[in-house]
Backbone bond lengths (Angstrom), bond angles and torsions (degrees), N, CA, C in turn:
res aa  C-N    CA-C-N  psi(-1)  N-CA   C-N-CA  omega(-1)  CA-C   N-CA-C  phi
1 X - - - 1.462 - - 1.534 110.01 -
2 X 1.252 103.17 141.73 1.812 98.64 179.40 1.318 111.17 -62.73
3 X 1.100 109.08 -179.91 1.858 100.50 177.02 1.708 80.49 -117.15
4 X 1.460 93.85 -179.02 1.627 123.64 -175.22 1.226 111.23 -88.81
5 X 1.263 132.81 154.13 1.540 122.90 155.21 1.150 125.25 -129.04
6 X 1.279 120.51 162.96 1.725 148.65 -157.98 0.995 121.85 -106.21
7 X 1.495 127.50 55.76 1.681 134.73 -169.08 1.385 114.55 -85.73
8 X 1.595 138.06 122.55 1.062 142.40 -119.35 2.083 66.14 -142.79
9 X 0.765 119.34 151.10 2.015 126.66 -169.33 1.678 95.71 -144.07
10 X 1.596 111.06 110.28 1.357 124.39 156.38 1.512 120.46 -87.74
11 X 1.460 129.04 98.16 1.184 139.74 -166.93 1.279 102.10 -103.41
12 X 1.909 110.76 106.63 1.370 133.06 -146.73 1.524 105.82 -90.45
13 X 1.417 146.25 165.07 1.055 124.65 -162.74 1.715 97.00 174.31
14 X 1.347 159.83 77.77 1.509 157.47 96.44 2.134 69.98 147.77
15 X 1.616 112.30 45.97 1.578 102.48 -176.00 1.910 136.01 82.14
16 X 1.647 91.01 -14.54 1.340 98.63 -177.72 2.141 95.77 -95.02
17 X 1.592 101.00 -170.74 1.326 115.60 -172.12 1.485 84.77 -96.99
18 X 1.517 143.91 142.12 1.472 117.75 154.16 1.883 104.46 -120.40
19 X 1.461 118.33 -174.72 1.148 116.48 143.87 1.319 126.30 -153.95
20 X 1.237 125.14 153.66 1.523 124.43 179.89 1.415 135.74 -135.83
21 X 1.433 138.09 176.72 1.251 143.25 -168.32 1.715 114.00 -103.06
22 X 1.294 106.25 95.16 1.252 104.60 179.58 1.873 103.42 78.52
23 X 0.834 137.02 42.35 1.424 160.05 165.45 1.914 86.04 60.01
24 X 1.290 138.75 48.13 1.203 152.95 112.70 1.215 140.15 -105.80
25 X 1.418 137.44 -173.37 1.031 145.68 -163.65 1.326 114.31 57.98
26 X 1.038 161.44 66.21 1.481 160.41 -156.40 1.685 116.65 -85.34
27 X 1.082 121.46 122.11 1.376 130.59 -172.80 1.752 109.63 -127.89
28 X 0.917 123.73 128.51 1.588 138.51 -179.70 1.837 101.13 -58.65
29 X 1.443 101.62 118.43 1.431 98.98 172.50 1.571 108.52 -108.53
30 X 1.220 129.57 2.57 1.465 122.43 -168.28 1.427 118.50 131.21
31 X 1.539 122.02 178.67 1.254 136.84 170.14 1.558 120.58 -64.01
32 X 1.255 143.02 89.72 1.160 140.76 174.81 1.712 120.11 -12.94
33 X 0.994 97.05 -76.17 1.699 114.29 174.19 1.143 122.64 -83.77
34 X 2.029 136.53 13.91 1.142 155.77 123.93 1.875 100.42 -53.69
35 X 1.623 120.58 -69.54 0.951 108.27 175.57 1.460 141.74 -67.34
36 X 1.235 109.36 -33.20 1.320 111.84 157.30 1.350 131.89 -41.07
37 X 1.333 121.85 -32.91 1.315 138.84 173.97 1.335 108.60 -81.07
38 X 1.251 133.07 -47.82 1.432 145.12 160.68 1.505 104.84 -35.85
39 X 1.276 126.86 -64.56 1.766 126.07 -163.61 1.645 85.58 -91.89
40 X 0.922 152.97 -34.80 1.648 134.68 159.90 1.305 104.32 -32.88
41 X 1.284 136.78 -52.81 1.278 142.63 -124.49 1.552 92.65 -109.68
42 X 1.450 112.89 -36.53 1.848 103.78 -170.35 1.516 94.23 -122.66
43 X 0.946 114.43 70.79 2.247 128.45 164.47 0.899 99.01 68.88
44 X 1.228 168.11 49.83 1.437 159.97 176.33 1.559 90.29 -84.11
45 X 1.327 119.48 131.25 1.649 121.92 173.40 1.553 105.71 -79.78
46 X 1.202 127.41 -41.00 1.347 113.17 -169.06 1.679 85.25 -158.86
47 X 1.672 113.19 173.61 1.579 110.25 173.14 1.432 88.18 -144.08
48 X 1.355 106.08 145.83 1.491 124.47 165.94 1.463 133.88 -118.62
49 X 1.179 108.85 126.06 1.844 109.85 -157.22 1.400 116.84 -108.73
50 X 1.041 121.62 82.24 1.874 119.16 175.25 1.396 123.08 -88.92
51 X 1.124 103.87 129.51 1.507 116.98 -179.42 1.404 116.93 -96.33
52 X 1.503 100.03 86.29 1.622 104.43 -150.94 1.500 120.68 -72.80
53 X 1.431 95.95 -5.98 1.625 97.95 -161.44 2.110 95.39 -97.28
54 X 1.656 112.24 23.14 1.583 87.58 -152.02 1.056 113.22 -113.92
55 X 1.674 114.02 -1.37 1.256 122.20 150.24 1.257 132.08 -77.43
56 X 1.506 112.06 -10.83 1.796 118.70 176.38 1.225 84.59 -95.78
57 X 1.028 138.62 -28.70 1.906 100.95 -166.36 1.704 96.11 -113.47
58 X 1.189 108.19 24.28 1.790 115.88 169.76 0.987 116.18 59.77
59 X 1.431 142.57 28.46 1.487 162.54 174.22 1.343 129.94 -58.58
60 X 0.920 162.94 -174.97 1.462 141.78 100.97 0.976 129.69 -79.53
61 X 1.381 155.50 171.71 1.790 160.74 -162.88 1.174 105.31 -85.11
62 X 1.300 121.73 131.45 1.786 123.36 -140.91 2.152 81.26 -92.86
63 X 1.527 102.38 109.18 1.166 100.98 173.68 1.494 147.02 -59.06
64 X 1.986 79.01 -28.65 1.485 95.25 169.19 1.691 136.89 -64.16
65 X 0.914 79.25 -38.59 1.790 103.28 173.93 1.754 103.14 -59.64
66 X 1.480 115.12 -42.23 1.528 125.93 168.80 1.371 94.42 -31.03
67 X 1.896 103.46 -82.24 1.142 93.48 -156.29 1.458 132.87 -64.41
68 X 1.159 112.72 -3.45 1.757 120.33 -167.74 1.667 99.54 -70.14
69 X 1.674 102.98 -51.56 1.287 103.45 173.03 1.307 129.20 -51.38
70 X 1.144 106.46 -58.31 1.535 112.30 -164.41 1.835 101.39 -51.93
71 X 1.163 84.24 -47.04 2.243 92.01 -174.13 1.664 102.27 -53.74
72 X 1.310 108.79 -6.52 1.804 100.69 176.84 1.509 118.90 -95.56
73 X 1.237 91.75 -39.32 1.894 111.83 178.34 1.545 131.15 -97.20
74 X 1.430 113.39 151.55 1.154 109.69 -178.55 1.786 128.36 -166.73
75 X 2.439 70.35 76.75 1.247 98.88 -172.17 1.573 90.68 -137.90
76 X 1.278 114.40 -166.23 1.629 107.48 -168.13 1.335 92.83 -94.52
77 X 1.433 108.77 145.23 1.850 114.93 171.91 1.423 99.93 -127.81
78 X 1.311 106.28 139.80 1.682 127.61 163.11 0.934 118.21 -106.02
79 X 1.222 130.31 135.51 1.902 137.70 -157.75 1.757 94.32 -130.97
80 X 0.904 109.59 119.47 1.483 123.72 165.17 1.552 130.58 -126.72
81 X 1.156 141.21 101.84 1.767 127.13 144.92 1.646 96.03 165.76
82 X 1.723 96.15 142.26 1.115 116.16 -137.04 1.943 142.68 52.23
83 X 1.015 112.76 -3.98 1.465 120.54 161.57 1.268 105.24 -27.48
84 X 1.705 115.30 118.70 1.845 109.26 158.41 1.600 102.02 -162.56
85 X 1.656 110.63 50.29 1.261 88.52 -166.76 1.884 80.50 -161.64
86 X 1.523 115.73 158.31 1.844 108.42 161.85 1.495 91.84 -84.35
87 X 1.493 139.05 -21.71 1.259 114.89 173.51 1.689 124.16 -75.06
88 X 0.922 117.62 -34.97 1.598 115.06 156.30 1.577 127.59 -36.12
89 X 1.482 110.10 -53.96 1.350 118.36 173.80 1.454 115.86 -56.34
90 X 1.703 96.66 -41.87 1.868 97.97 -174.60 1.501 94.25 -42.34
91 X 1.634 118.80 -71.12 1.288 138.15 -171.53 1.080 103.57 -16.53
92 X 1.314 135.70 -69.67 1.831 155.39 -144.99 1.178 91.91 -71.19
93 X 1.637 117.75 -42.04 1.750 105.31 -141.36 1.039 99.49 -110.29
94 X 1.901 121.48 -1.90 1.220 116.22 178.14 1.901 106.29 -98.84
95 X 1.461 106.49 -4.54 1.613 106.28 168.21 1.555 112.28 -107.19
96 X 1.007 103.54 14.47 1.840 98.99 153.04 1.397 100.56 133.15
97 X 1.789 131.30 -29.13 0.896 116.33 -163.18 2.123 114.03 -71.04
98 X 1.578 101.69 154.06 1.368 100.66 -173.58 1.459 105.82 -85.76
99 X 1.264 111.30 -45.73 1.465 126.40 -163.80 1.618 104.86 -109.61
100 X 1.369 111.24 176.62 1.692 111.84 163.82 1.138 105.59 -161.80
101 X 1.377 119.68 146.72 1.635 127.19 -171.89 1.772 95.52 -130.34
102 X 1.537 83.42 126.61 1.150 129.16 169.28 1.494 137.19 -80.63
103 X 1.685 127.15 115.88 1.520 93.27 -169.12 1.476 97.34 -151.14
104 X 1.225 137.50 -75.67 1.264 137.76 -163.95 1.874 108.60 -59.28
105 X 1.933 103.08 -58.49 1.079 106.76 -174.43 1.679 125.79 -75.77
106 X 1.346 103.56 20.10 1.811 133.03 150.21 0.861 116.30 -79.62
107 X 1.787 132.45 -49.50 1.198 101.57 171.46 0.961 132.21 -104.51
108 X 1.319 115.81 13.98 1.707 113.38 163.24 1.324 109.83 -92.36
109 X 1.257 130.19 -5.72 1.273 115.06 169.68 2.072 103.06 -154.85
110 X 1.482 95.46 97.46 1.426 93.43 -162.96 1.364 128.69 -82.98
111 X 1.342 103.58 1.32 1.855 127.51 168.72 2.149 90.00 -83.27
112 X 0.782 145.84 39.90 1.125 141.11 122.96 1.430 120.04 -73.18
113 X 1.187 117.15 -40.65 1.646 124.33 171.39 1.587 106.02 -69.85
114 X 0.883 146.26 -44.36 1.646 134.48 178.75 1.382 91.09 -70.97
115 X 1.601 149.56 -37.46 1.432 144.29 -159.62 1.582 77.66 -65.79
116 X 1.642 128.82 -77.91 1.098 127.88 -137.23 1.569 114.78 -62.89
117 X 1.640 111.49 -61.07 1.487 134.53 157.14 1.635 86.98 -7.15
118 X 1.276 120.66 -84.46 1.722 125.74 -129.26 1.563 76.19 -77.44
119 X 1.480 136.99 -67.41 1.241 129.03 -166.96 1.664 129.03 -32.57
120 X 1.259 80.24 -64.76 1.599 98.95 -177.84 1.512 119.73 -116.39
121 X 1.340 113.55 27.22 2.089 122.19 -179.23 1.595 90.79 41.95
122 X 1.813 87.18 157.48 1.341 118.80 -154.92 1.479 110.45 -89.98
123 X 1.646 95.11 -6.39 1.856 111.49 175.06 1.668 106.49 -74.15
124 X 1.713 119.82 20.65 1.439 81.21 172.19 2.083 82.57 -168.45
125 X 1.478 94.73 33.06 1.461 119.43 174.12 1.699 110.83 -101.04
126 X 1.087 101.50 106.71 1.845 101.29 -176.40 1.787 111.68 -112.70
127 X 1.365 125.87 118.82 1.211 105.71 -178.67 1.627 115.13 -89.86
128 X 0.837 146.65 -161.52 1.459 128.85 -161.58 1.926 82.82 -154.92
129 X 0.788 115.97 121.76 2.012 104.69 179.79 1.738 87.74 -134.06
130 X 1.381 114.16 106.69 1.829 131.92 127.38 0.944 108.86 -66.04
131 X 1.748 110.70 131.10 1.187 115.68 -174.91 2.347 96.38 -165.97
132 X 1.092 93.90 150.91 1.728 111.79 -154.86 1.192 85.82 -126.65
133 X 1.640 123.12 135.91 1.700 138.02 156.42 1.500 92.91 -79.21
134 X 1.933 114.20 114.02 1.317 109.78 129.68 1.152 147.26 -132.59
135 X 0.984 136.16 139.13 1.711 140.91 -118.78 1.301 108.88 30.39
136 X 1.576 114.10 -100.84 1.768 113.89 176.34 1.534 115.32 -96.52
137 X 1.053 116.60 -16.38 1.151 113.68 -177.69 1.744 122.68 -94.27
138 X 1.633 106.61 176.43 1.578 98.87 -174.56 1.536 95.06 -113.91
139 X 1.434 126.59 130.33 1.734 121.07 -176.71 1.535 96.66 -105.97
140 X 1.265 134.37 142.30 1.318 142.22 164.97 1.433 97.93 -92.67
141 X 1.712 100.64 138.52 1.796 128.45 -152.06 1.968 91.17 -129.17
142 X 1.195 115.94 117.84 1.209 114.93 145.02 1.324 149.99 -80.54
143 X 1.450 148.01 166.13 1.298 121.52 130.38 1.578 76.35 109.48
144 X 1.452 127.26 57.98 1.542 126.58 -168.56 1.187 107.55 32.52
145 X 1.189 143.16 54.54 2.002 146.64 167.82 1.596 110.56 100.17
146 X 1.434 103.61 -23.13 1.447 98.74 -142.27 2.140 100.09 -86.46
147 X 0.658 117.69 -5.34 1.639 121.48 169.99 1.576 119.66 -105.72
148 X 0.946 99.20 89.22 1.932 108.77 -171.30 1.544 92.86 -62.83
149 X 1.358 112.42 139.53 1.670 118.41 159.88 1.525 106.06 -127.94
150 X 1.972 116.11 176.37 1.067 119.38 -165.25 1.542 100.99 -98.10
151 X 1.946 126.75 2.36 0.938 118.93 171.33 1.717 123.47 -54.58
152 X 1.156 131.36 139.96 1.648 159.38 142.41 1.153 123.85 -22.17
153 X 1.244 142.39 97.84 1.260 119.08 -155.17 1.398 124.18 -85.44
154 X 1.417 105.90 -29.41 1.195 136.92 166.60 1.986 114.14 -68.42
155 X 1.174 116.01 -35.87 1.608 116.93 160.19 1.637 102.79 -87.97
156 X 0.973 142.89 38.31 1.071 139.60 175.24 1.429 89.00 -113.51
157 X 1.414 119.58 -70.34 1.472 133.93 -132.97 1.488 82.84 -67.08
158 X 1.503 112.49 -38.62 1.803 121.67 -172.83 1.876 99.06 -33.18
159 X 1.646 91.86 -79.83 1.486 114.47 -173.08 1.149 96.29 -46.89
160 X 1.281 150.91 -86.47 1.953 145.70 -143.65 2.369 92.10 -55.07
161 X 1.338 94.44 -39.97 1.388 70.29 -171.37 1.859 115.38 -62.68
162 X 1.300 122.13 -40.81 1.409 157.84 120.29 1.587 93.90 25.26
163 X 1.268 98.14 -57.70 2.196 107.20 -145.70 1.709 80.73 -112.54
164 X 1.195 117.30 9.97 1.905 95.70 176.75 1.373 119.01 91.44
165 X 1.335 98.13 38.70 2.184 101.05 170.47 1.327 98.81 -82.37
166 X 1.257 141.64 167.26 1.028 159.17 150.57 1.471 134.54 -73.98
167 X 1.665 91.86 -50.56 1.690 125.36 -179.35 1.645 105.53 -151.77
168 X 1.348 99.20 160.64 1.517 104.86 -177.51 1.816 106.15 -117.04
169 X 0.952 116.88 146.84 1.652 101.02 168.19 1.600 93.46 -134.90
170 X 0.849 102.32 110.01 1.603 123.86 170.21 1.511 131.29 -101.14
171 X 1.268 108.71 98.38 1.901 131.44 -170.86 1.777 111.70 -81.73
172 X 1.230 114.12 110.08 1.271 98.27 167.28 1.490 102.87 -85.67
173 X 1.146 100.79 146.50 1.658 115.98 175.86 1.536 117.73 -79.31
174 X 1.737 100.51 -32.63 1.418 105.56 -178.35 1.619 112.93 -72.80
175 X 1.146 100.01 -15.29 1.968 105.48 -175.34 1.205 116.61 -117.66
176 X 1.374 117.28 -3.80 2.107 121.22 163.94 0.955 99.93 -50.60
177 X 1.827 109.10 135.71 1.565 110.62 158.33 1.958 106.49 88.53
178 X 0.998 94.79 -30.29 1.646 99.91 -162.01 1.571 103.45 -68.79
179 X 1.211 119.29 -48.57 1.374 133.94 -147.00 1.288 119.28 15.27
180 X 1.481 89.43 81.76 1.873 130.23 172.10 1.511 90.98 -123.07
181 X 1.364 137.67 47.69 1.155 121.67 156.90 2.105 101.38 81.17
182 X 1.481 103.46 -173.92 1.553 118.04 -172.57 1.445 90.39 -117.44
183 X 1.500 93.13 -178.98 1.878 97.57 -170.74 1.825 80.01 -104.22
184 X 1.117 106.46 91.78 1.264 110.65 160.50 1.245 119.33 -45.07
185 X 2.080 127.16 -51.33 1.039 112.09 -177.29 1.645 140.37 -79.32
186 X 1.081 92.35 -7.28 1.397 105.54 163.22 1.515 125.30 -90.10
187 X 1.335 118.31 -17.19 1.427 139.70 176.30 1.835 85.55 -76.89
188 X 1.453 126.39 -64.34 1.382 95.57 -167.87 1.270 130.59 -77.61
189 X 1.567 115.95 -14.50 1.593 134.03 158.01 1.430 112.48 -43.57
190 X 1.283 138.53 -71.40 1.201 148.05 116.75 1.812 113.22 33.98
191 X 1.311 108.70 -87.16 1.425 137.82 159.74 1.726 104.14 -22.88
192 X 1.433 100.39 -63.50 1.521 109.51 -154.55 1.570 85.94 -79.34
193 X 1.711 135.53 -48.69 1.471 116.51 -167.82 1.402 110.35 -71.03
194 X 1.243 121.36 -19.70 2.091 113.05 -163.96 1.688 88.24 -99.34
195 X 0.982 106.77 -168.12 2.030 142.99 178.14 1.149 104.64 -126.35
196 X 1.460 121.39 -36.91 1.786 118.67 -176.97 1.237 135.21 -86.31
197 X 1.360 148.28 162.50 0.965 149.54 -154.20 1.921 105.05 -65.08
198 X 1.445 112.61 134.25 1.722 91.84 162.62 1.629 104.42 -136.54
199 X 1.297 91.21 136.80 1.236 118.35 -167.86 1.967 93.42 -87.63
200 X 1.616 108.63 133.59 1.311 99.17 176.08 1.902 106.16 -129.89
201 X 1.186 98.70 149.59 1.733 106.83 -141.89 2.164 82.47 -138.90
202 X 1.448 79.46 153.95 1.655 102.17 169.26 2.021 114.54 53.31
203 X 1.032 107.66 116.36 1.307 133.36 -166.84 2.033 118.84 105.66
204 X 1.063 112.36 18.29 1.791 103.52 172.82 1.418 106.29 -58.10
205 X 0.982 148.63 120.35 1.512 150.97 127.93 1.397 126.72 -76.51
206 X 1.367 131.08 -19.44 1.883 132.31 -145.87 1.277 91.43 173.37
207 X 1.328 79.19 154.60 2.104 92.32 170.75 1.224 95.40 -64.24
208 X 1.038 131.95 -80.16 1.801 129.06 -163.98 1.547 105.10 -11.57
209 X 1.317 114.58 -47.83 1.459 116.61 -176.59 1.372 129.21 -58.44
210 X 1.043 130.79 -28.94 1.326 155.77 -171.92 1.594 101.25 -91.84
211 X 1.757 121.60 -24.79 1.292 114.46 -162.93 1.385 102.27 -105.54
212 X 1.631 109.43 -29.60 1.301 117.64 164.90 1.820 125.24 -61.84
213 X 1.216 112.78 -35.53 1.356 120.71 177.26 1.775 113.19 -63.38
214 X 1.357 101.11 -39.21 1.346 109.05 170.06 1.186 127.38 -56.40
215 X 1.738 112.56 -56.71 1.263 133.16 160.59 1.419 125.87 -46.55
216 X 1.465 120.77 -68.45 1.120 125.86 -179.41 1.914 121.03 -106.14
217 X 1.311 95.96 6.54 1.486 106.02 -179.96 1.716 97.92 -113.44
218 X 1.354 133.64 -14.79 1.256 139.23 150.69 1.643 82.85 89.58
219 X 1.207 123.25 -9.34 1.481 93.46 -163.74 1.330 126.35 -78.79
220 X 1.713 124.35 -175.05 1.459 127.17 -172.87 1.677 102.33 -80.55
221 X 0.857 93.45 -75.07 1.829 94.21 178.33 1.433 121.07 -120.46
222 X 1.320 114.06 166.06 1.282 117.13 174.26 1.480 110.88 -135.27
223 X 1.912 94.45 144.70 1.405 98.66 -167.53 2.207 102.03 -110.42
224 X 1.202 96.99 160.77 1.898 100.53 -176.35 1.808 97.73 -143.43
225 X 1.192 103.32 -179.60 1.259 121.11 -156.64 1.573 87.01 -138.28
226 X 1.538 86.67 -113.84 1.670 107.63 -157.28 1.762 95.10 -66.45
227 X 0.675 143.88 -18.79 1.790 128.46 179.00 1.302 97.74 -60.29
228 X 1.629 129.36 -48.86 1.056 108.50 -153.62 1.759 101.87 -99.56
229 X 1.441 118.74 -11.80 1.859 122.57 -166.77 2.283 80.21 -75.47
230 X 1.070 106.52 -55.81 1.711 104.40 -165.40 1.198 104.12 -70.08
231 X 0.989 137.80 -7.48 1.466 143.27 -178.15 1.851 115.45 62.97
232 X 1.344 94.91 50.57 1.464 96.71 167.10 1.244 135.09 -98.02
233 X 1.917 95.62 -5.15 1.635 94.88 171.72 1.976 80.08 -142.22
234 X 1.423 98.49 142.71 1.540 139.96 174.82 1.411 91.65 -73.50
235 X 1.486 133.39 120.20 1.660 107.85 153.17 1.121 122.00 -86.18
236 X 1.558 125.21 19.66 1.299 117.00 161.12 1.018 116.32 -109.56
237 X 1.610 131.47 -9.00 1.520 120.21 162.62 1.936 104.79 -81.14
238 X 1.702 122.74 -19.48 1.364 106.18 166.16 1.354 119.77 -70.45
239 X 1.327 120.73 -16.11 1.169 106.41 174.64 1.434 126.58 -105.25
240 X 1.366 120.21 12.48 1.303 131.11 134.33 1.374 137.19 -55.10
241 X 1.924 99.22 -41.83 1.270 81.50 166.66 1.334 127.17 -106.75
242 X 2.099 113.51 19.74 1.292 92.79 160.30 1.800 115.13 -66.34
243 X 1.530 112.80 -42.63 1.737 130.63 -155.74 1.906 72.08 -49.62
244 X 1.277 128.26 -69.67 1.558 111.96 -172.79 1.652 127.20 -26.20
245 X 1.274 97.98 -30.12 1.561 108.72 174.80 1.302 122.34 -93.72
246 X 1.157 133.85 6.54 1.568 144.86 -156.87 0.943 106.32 53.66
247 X 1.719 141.66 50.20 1.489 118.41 -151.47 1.900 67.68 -124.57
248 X 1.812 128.64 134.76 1.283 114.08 173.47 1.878 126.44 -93.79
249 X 1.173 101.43 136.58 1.230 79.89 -167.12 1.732 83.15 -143.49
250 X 1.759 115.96 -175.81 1.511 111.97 -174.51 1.352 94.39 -118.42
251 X 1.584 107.04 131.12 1.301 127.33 161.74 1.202 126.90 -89.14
């Protein structure tokens, strides 16, 4: 059985770590590449770095900072925000990053994912899906949350797998920040329509949370923020008490 994984999410911001409530309120969590080295150091399975602010202010993903990190760690890193180009990725993947997550400039133009897929294989293609419950349905939000669209979230994940995603990382918006848990039920809906890995993001509060998403959210890994930048969850006492649950993961 595969094991689970333990993605620890640096949400990038004028160079600092930040975090927030419902993809607002922004609060300083630390040194990027202080922490990065930190969750390298105590099991972190992989770390993922978005530079959230770099598609609103039309930027690209501050490369340099890539490389500082990557030269500390040596676990898999995914670099995401602003991506819209196969020349961007060269950039990423030639300063250390393994993977790259993809999100806004997918869905406005979704033949970027067959560019990348065929370029660089789909083993290191991550789509990044924000997405908001309204009424019954789930709408995917760009532009770090803040641009609601009439896309599906669930026919989305269809198509990116479709065009060459690799993995999905899927944020509920309604449960970031909250730590009330993940939207489990859409995390296992999710599960049952793709083949690929989905990464489930926004709501960690407690270990329970992380064990439940697995369990009843079916998913591959799960990603957190502030549990792990404030130090309210250890990832080596959570992953003790998933192995307590039969839940597999690497110690």
């Amino acid at each position: 059985m595969l094991t689970k994984r333990i993605i620890p999410c640096l949400d990038i911001k004028d160079g600092r770590t930040v975090k927030g409530i419902n993809f607002v309120n922004l609060r300083d969590a630390g040194d990027p590449v202080e922490l990065a080295e930190i969750y390298c150091d105590s099991g972190a399975d992989e770390l993922v770095f978005l530079d959230i602010s770099a598609s609103e202010e039309k930027r690209k993903t501050l490369a340099d900072l890539v490389l500082r990190v990557a030269a500390r760690i040596r676990i898999p890193f995914t670099v995401g925000g602003g991506i819209s180009s196969v020349e961007d990725v060269e950039v990423l993947l030639k300063n250390g990053a393994d993977k790259v997550c993809v999100n806004s400039a997918a869905v406005k133009r979704p033949e970027l994912l067959n560019e990348l897929s065929s370029r660089f294989g789909n083993q290191c293609i991550v789509v990044a899906i924000d997405a908001k419950k309204i009424d019954d349905s789930w709408k995917v939000h760009l532009v770090g949350g803040k641009v609601p669209t009439e896309v599906d979230l669930f026919e989305w994940a269809k198509e990116v797998e479709e065009r060459g995603a690799g993995e999905i990382m899927f944020t509920s918006m309604d449960h970031d920040g909250t730590k009330n848990g993940f939207a489990n039920e859409a995390l296992a809906k999710l599960t049952e329509l793709v083949n690929i890995p989905i990464i489930a993001s926004g709501g960690a509060g407690n270990e329970q949370h992380f064990a439940d998403t697995f369990i009843y959210g079916n998913s591959d890994a799960a990603l957190a923020a502030s549990v792990f930048h404030f130090k309210e969850i250890k990832i080596s006492d959570l992953k003790k008490k998933l192995k307590e649950q039969g839940i597999p993961v690497r110690t």
